[in-house]
C-alpha positions as CSV (number, residue, x, y, z in Angstrom):
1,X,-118.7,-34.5,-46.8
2,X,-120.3,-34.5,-43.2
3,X,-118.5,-37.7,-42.1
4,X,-115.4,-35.9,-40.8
5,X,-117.7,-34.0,-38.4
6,X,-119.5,-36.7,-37.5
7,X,-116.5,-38.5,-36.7
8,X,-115.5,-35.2,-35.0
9,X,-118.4,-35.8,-32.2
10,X,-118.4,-39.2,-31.8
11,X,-114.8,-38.5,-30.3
12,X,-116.0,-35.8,-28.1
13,X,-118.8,-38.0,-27.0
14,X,-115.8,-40.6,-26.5
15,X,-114.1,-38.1,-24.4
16,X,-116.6,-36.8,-22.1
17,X,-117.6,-40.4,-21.5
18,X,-114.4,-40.9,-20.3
19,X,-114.1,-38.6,-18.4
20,X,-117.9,-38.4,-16.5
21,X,-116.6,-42.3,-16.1
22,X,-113.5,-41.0,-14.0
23,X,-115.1,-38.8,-12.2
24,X,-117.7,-40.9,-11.2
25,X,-115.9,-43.9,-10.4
26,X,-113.4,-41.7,-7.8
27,X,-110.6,-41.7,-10.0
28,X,-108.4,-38.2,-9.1
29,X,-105.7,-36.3,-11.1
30,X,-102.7,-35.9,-9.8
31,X,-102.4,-32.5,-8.3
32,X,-99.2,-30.4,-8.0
33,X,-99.8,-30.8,-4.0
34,X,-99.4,-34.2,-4.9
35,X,-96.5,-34.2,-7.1
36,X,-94.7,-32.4,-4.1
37,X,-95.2,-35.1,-1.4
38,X,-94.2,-38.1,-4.1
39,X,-91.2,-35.8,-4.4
40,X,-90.6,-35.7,-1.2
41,X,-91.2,-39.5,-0.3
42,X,-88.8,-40.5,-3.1
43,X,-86.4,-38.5,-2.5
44,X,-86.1,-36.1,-5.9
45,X,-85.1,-32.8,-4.2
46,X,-84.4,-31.2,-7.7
47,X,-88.4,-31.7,-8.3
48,X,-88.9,-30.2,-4.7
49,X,-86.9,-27.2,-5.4
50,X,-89.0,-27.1,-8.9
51,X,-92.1,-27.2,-7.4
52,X,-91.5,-24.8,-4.5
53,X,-90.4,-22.8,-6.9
54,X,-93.8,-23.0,-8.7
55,X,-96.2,-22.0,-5.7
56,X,-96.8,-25.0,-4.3
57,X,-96.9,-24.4,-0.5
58,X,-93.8,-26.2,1.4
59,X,-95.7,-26.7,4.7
60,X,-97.9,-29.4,3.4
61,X,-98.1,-33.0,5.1
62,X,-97.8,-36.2,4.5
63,X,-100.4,-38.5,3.5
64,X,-100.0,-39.8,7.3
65,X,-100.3,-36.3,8.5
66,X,-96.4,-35.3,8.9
67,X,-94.9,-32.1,8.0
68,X,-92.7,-32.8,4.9
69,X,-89.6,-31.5,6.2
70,X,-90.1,-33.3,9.5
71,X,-90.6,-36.4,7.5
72,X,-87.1,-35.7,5.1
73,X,-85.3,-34.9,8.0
74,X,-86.7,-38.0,9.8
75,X,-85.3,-39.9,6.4
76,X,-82.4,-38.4,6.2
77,X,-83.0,-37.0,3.1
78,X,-80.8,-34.0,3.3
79,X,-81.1,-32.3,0.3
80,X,-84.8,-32.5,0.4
81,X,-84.8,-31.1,3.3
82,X,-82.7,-28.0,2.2
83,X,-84.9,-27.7,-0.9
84,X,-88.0,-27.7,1.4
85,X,-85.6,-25.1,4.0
86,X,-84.8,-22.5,1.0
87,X,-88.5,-21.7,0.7
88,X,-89.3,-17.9,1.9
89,X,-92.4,-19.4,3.5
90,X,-91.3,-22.9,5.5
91,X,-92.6,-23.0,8.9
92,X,-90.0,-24.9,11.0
93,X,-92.7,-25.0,14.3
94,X,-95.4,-27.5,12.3
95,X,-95.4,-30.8,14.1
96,X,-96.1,-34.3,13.5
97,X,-98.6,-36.1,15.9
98,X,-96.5,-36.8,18.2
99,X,-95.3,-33.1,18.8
100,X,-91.8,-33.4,16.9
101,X,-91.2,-30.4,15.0
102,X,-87.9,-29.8,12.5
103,X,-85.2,-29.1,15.0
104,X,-86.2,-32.0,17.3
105,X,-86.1,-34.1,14.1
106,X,-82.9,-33.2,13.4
107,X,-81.3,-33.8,17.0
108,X,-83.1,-36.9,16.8
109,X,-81.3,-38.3,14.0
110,X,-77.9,-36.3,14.6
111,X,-77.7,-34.1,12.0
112,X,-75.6,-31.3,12.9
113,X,-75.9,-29.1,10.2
114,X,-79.1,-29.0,9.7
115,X,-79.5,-28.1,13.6
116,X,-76.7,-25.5,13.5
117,X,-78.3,-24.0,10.2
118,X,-81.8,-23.7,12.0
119,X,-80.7,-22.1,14.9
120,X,-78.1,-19.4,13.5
121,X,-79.7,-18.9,10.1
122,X,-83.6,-18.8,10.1
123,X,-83.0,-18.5,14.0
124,X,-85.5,-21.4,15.1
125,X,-86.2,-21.6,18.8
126,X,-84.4,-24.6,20.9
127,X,-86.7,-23.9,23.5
128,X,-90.6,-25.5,23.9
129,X,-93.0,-27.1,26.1
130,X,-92.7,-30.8,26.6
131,X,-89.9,-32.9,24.4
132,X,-87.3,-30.6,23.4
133,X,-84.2,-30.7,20.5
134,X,-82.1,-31.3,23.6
135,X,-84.1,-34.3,24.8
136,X,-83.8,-36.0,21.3
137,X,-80.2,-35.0,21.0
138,X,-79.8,-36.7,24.7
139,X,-82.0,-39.9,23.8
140,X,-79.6,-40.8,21.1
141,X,-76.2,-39.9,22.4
142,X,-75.1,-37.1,20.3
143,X,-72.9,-34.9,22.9
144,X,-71.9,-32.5,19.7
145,X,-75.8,-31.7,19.0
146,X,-76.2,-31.8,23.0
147,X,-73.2,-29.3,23.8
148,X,-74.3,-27.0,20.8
149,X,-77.7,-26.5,21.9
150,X,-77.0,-26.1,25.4
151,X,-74.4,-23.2,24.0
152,X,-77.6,-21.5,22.1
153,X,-79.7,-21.3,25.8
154,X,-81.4,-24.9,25.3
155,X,-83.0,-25.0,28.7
156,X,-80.4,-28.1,30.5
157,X,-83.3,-29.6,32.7
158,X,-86.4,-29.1,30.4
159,X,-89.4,-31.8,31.5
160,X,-91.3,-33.5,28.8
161,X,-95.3,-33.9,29.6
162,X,-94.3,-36.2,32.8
163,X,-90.8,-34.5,33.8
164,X,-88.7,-36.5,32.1
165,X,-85.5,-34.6,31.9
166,X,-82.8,-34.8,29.1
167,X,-80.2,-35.6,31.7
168,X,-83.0,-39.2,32.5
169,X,-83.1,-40.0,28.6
170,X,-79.3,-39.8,28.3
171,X,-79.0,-42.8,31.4
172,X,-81.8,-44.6,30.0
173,X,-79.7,-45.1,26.6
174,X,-77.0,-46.1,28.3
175,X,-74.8,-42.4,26.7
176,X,-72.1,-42.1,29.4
177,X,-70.7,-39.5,28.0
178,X,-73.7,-38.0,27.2
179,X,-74.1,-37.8,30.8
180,X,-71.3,-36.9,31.7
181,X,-71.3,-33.9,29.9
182,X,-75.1,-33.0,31.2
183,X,-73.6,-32.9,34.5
184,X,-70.8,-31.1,33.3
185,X,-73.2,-28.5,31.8
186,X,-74.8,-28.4,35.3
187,X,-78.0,-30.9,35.0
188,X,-79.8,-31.7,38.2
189,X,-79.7,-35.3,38.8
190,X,-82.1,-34.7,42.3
191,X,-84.5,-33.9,40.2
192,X,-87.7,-36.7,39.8
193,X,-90.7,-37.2,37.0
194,X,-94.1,-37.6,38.2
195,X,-93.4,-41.2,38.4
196,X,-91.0,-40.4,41.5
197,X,-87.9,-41.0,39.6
198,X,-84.8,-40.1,39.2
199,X,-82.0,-40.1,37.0
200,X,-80.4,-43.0,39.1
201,X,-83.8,-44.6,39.2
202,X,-84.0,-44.4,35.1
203,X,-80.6,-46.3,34.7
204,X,-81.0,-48.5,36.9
205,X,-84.5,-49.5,35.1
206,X,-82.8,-50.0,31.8
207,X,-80.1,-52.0,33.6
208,X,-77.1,-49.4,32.7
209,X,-75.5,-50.2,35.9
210,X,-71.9,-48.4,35.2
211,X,-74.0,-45.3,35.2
212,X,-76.4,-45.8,38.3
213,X,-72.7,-46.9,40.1
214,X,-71.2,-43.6,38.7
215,X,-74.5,-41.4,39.5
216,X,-74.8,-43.1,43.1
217,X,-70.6,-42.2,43.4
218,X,-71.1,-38.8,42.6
219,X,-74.2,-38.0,45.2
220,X,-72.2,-39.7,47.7
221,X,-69.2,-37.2,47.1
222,X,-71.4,-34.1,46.4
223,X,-72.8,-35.3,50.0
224,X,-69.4,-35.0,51.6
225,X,-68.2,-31.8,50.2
226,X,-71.6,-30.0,51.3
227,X,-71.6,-31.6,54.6
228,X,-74.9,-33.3,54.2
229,X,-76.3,-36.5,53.8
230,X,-77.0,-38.2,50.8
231,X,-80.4,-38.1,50.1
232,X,-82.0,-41.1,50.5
233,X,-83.4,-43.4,48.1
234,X,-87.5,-43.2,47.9
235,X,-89.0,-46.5,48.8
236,X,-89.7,-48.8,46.4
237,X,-93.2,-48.7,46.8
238,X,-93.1,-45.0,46.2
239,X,-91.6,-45.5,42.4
240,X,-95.0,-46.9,41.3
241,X,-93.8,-49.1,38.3
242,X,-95.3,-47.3,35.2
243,X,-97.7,-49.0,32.8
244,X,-95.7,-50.7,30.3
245,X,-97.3,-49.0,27.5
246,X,-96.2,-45.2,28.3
247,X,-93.6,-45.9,30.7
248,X,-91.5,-43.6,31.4
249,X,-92.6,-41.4,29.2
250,X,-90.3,-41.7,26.1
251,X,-90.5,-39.8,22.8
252,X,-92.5,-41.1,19.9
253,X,-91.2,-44.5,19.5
254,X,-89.3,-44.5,16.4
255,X,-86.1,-47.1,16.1
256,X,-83.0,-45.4,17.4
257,X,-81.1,-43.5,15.2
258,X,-77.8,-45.9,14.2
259,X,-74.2,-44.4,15.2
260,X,-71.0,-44.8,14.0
261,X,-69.2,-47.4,15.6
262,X,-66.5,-46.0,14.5
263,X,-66.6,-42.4,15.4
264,X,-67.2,-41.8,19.1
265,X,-68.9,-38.7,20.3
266,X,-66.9,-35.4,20.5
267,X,-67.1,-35.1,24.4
268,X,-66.2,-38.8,25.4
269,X,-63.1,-38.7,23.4
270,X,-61.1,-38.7,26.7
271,X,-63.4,-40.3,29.1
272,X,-63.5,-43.6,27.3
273,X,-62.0,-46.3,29.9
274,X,-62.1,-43.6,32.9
275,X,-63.1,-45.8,35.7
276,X,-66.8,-45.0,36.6
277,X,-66.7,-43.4,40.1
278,X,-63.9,-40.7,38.3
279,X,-66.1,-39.7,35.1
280,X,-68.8,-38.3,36.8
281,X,-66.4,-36.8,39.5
282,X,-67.8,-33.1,39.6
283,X,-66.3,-30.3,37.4
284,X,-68.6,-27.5,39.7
């Protein structure tokens, strides 16, 4: 009559075994902080919302330290993202390491919506020291994220770490209308990086010569109406060329963000063809 018990104990013997084995040998359990970033990686924003829900705190990172909203926005993974948004404790300031935050994210890859509903609903600033939304809505083109921000107070000629404005990154990508639109909005284009250069300098470095032509029109013609002289170039030995590893200071180097062919931005609707030397003509 004592075999069931001793059958009894020979399984919990089993089981402890097991498990001293597991424990010793590194083996982990899954823990709800991990069941949280799997759900974010593959994309399940029902188990997001689920586990939000449950306590589990939304401002974790990634296994390669990135904020998981910065990394579903970086995805595009929207309705993670919103699951991740909707809880009462998301901070939208944690950064990545290379300083990118939420609403820099989201300039960065041209979503709209999620910048608008940011800014106006959980009132996240546009403003910050170094790369800013604006700069990463400027790198990539997108004149509706560009002319939004600047409408919400995004500083126009905010410097990253070397003084790179937004109104530089814009030329460097080759976004006419993008720069057009800067200027518009009142950019400085006198303005240089600690690397002595210009927005002029910038295009003509990543050989977007309709620009530097445009940019070089519209000093000469500034020049004229004030009376003075264009400013001169600075020498070529002054613009030391940068080491090609951090020149000229760009933002983390992710690829570019892919646009639609089809679907021009917003404010270049009716520049498109303009001959150069009239599109950046200026407005002020």
């Amino acid at each position: 009559m004592r075999y069931p018990d001793n059958l009894k104990q020979a399984l919990n013997k089993i089981a402890l075994t097991g498990a001293l084995t597991m424990a010793l040998s590194g083996v982990a359990l899954a823990t709800p902080q991990d069941d949280l970033r799997n759900a974010v990686e593959y994309n399940r924003p029902a188990l997001v919302q689920k586990y939000v829900a449950q306590g589990v705190d939304p401002n974790l990172k990634t296994r390669d330290g990135t904020p998981l909203l910065v990394d579903a926005l970086k995805e595009k993974n929207i309705e993670v993202a919103e699951a991740l948004i909707r809880a009462k404790n998301i901070d939208f300031e944690r950064t990545n390491a290379a300083g990118e935050n939420a609403l820099m994210m989201a300039a960065y890859q041209g979503l709209l919506p999620m910048v608008k509903r940011m800014v106006e609903t959980y009132e996240v600033e546009v403003n910050k020291t170094g790369w800013t939304a604006l700069h990463y809505a400027a790198t990539n083109g997108y004149d509706d994220i560009v002319k939004y921000l600047l409408d919400h107070a995004a500083y126009i000629d905010a410097e990253s770490p070397n003084a790179t404005t937004p109104l530089m990154m814009a030329a460097m990508g080759g976004h006419i209308t993008t720069v057009k639109l800067l200027l518009d909005e009142g950019a400085d284009m006198n303005l240089r990086n600690q690397q002595k250069m210009d927005v002029i300098d910038f295009a003509k470095r990543y050989h977007q010569d309709e620009i530097a032509a445009g940019l070089e029109s519209r000093r000469r013609k500034l020049a004229e109406q004030s009376g003075k002289p264009a400013s001169a170039p600075v020498p070529a030995a002054a613009v030391s060329p940068p080491v090609k590893a951090a020149a000229p200071d760009v933002p983390t180097p992710m690829p570019a963000a892919k646009r639609d062919a089809g679907a021009p931005s917003p404010a270049g609707r009716d520049t498109i063809g303009t001959p150069t030397n009239m599109l950046f003509d200026s407005k002020r």
